[in-house]
C-alpha positions as CSV (number, residue, x, y, z in Angstrom):
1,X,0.0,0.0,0.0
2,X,3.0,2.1,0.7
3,X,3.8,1.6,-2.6
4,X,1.0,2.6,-4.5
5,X,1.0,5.8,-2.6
6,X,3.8,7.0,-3.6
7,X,3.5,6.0,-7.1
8,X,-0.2,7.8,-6.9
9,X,1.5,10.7,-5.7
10,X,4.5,10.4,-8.4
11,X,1.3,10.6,-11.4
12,X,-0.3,13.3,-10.0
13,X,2.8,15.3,-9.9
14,X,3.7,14.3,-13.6
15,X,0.6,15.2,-14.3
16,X,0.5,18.5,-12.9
17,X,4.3,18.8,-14.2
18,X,3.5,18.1,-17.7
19,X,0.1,21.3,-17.4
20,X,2.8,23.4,-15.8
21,X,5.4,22.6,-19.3
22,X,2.1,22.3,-21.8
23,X,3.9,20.7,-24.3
24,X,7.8,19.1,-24.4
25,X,10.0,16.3,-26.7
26,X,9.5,12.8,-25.3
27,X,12.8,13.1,-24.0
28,X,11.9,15.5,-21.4
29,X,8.8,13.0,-20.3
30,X,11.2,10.3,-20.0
31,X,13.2,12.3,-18.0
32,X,10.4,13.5,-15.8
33,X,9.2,9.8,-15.4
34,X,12.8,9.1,-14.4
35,X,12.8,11.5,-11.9
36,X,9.9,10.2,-9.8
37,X,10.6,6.7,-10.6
38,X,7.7,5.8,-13.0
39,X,7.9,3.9,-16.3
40,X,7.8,6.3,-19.4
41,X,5.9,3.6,-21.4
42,X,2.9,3.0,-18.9
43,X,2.7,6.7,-18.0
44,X,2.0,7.8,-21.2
45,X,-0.5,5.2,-21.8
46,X,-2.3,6.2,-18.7
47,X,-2.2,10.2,-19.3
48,X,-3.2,9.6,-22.9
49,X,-6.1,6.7,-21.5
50,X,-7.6,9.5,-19.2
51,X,-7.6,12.2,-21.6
52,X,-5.1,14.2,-20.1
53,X,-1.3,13.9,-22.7
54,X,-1.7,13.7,-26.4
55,X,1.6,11.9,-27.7
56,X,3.1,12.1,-31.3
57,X,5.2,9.2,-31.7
58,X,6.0,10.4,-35.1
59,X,7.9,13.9,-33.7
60,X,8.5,12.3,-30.3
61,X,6.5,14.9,-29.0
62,X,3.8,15.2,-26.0
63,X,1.3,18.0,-25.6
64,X,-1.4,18.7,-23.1
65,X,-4.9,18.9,-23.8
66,X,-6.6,21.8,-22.8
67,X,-8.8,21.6,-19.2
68,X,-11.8,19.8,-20.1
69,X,-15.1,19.5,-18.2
70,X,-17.1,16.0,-19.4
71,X,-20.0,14.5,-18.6
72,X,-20.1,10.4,-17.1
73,X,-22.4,7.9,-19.3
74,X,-25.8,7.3,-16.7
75,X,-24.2,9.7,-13.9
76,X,-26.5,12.8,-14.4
77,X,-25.3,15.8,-12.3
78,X,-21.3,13.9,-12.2
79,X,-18.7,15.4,-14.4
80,X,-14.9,14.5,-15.0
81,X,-12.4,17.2,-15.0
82,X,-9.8,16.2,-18.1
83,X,-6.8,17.8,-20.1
84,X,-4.4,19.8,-18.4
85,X,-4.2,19.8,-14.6
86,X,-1.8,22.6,-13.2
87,X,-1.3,23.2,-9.7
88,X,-4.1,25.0,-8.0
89,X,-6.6,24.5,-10.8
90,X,-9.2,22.8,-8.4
91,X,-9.3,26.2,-6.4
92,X,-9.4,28.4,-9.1
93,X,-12.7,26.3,-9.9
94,X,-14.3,26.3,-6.6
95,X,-13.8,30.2,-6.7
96,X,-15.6,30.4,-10.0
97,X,-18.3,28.8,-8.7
98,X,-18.4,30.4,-5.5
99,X,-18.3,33.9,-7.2
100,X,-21.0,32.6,-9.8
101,X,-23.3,31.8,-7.3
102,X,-23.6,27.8,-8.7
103,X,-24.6,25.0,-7.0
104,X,-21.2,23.3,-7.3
105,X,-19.3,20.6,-6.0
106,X,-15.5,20.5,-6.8
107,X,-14.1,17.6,-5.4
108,X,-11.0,18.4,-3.0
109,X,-8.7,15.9,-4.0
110,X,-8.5,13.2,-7.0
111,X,-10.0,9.9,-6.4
112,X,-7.2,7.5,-6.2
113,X,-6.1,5.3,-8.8
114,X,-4.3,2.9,-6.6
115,X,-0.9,4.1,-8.2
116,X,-2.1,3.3,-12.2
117,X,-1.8,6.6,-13.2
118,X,-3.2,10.4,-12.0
119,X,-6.7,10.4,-9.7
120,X,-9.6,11.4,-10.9
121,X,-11.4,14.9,-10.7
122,X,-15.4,14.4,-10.0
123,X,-17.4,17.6,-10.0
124,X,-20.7,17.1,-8.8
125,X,-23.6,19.9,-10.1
126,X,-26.3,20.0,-12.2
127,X,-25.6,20.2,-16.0
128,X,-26.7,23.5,-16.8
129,X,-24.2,24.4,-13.4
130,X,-21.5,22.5,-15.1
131,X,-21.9,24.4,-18.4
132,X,-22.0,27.8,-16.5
133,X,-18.8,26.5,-14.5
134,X,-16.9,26.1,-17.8
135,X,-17.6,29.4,-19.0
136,X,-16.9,31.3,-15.4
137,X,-13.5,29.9,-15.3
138,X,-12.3,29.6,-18.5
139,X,-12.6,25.2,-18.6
140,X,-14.0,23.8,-21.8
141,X,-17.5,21.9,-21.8
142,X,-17.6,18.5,-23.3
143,X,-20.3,16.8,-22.9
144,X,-20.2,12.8,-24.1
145,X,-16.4,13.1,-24.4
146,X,-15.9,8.8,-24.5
147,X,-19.1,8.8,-27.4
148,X,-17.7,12.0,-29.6
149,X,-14.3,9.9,-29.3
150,X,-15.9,6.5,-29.9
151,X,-17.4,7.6,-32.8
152,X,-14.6,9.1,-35.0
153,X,-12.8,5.9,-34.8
154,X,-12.0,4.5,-38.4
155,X,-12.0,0.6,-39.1
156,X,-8.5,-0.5,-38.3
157,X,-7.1,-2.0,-41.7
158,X,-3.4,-2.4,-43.1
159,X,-3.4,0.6,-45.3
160,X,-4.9,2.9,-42.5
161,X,-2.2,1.8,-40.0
162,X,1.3,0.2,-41.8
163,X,3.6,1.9,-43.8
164,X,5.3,0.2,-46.8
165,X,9.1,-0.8,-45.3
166,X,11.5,-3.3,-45.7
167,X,12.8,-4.4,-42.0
168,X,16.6,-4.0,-41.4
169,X,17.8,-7.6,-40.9
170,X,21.0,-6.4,-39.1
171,X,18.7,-6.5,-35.9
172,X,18.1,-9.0,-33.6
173,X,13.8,-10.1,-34.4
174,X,11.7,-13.1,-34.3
175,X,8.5,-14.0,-34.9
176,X,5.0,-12.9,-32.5
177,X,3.0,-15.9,-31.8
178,X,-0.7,-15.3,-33.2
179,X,-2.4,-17.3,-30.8
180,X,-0.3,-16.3,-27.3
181,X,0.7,-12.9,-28.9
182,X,4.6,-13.5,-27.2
183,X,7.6,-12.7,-29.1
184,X,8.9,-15.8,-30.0
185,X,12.9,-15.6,-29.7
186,X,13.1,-18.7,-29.0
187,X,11.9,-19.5,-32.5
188,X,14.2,-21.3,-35.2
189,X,14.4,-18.5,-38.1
190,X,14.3,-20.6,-41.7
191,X,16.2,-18.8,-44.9
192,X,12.7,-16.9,-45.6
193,X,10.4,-15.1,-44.0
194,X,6.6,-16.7,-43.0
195,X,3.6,-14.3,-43.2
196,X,2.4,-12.8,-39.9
197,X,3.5,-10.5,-37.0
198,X,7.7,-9.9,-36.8
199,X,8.8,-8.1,-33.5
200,X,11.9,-5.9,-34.3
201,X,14.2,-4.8,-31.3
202,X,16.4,-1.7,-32.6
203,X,18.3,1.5,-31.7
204,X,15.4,3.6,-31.9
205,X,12.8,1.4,-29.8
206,X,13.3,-1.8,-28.0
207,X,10.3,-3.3,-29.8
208,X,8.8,-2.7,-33.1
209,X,6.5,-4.5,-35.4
210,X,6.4,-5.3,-38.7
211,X,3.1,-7.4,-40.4
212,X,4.2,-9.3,-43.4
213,X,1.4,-10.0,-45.7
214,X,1.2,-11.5,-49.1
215,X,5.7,-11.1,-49.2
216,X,5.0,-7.2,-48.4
217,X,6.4,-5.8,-45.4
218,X,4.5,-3.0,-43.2
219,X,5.8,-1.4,-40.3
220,X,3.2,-0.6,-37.8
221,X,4.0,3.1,-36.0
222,X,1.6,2.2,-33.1
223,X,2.2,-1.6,-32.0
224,X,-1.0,-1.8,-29.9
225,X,-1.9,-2.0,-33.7
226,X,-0.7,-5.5,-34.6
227,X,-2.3,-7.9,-33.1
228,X,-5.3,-6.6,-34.1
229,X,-4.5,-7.2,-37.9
230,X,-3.0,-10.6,-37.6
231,X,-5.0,-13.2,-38.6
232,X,-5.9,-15.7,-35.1
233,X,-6.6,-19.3,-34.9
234,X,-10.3,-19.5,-34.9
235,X,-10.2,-21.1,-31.6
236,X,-8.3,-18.2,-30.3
237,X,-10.4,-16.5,-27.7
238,X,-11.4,-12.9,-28.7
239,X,-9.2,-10.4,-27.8
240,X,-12.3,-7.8,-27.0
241,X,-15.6,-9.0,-25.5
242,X,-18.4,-6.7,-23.6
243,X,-21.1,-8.0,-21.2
244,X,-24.0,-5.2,-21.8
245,X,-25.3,-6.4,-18.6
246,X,-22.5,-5.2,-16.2
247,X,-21.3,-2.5,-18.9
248,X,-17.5,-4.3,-18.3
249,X,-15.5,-4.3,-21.8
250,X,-12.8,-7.0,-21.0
251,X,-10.1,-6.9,-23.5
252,X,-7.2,-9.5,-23.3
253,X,-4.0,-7.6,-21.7
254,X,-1.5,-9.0,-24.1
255,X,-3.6,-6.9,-26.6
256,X,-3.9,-3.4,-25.2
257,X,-6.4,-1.2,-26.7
258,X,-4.7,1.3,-28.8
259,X,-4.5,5.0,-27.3
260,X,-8.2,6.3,-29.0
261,X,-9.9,3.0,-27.8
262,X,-8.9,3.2,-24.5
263,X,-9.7,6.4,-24.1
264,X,-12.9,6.1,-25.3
265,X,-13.2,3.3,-23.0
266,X,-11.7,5.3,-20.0
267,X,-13.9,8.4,-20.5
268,X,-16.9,6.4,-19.6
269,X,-16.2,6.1,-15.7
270,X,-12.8,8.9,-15.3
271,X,-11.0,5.0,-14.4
272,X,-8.1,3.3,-15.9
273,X,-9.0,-0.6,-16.8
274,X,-8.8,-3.1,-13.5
275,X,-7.1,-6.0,-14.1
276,X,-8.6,-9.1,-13.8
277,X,-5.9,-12.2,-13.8
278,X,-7.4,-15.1,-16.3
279,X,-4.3,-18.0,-16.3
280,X,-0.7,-17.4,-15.7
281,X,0.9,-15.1,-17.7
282,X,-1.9,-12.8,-19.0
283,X,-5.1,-10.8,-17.8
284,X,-8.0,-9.3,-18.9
285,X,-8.2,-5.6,-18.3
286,X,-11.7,-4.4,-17.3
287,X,-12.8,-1.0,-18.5
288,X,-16.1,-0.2,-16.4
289,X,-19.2,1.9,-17.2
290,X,-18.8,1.4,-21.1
291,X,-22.1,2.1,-22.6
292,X,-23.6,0.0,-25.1
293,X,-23.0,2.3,-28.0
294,X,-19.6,2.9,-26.9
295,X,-18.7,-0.7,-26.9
296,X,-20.4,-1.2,-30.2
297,X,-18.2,1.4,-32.0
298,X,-15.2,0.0,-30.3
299,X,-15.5,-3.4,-31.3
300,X,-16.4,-2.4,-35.1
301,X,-13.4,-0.5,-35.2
302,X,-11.2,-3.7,-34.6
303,X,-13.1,-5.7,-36.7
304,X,-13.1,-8.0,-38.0
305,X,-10.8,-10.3,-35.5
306,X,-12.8,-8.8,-32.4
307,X,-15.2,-9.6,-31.6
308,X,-16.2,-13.2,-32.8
309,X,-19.2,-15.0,-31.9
């Protein structure tokens, strides 16, 4: 427990950090990350997963978004406070609502994230209140943030996400397993390459992915990506399944959602995904609150290896 204090105190001082900089090469992230002994990688998968970080891995480049006030799918009169976070932000709030006279709750602190990533701003007030509140204090309204999100996500297909590229064989790589999703370096490399997923490990990043399709190579800028192109064993579990009646999308935690997905997901409930363990080795990663229609989207958008009936 010690532990995941200080680790929930270490994200919310990144977070307010990164509102303080605005915007900042991924080199000073790492750094910052560094500094309060967090893990670069997971970081910026949970500041981009709760709508706070946008990160470029093109430029190497992050960039907050800008202080966002959004409602919560079936929680009328509960709002998220997303984006950018800088130090004092929660009292410069309550003193916009004090001065316009709204029937406002600001919550004093975040609501911990047991050490996953920054805690979670609940304002409490009715809508119309909310909506006043982001014009008294200068916070953007957002209303349906996880939907308007959900529903600008294209179909994930090679063309959309590969880029035409010819692997350098000078580095060490080995096949991904389609059914486990585990880089196989293990694996007994023939004279030719076999169609499928290729994990790369190279100066630039310790792991990227290639697709091989047909003889053509693709590199895959985002890797969260590939194993959502691959083609599975059809008695491979689905890697994405909802329950409607418990609003839980479970998605396998060898195949993380990629950034837009999950923070779709995430804007539903203000949480980061609990995991669930499922066998040794791997998980399932619950994201909670996801509406129907927010599933629905989701899915689509992997299709067509998630989900299967």
């Amino acid at each position: 427990m010690v532990e995941a204090e200080r680790r929930q105190a270490s994200y919310d001082a990144l977070l307010s950090w990164c509102s303080e900089l605005g915007s900042g090469s991924w080199e000073q992230f790492r750094r910052g990350c560094w500094n309060l002994q967090l893990g670069a990688s997971a970081a910026a998968r949970a500041l981009s997963a709760l709508g706070h970080v946008e990160f470029c891995w093109r430029t190497r480049q992050f960039s907050c978004a800008p202080a966002t006030l959004t409602t919560i799918p079936e929680m009328p009169g509960r709002f998220l406070l997303c984006g950018q976070r800088t130090l004092g932000v929660l009292e410069e709030l309550r003193l916009a609502a004090d001065h316009s006279s709204l029937d406002v709750d600001v919550a004093r602190q975040p609501v911990h994230q047991f050490g996953a990533g920054p805690g979670t701003v609940i304002v409490d007030g009715d809508a119309t209140d909310a909506e006043k509140l982001s014009r008294a204090s200068g916070v953007l309204f957002a209303p349906n943030a996880g939907w308007a999100i959900a529903d600008t996500l294209p179909v994930l297909t090679l063309d959309a996400c590969g880029e035409p590229a010819t692997p350098d064989e000078r580095f060490p790589h080995c096949p991904v397993d389609p059914d486990t999703l585990e880089d196989r370096w293990d694996a007994e490399l023939a004279d030719g390459y076999a169609d499928g997923l290729w994990a790369w490990s190279t100066y630039r990043r310790p792991r990227e992915l290639y697709l091989r399709r047909a003889g053509d190579w693709w590199y895959l800028p985002v890797v969260e990506h590939g194993p959502y192109l691959i083609e599975r064993p059809a008695d491979a579990p689905a890697l994405v399944d909802y329950d409607p009646a418990s609003r839980v999308l479970a998605v396998d935690s060898r195949a993380p959602l990629p950034e837009l997905h999950a923070r779709a997901a995430c804007l539903c409930s203000g949480r980061l995904p609990l995991a669930q363990p499922y066998a040794p080795g791997f998980a399932y990663d619950h994201y909670v609150n996801v509406t129907p229609e927010v599933a629905a989207m989701i899915t689509t958008s992997l299709a067509p290896t998630t989900p299967r009936p």
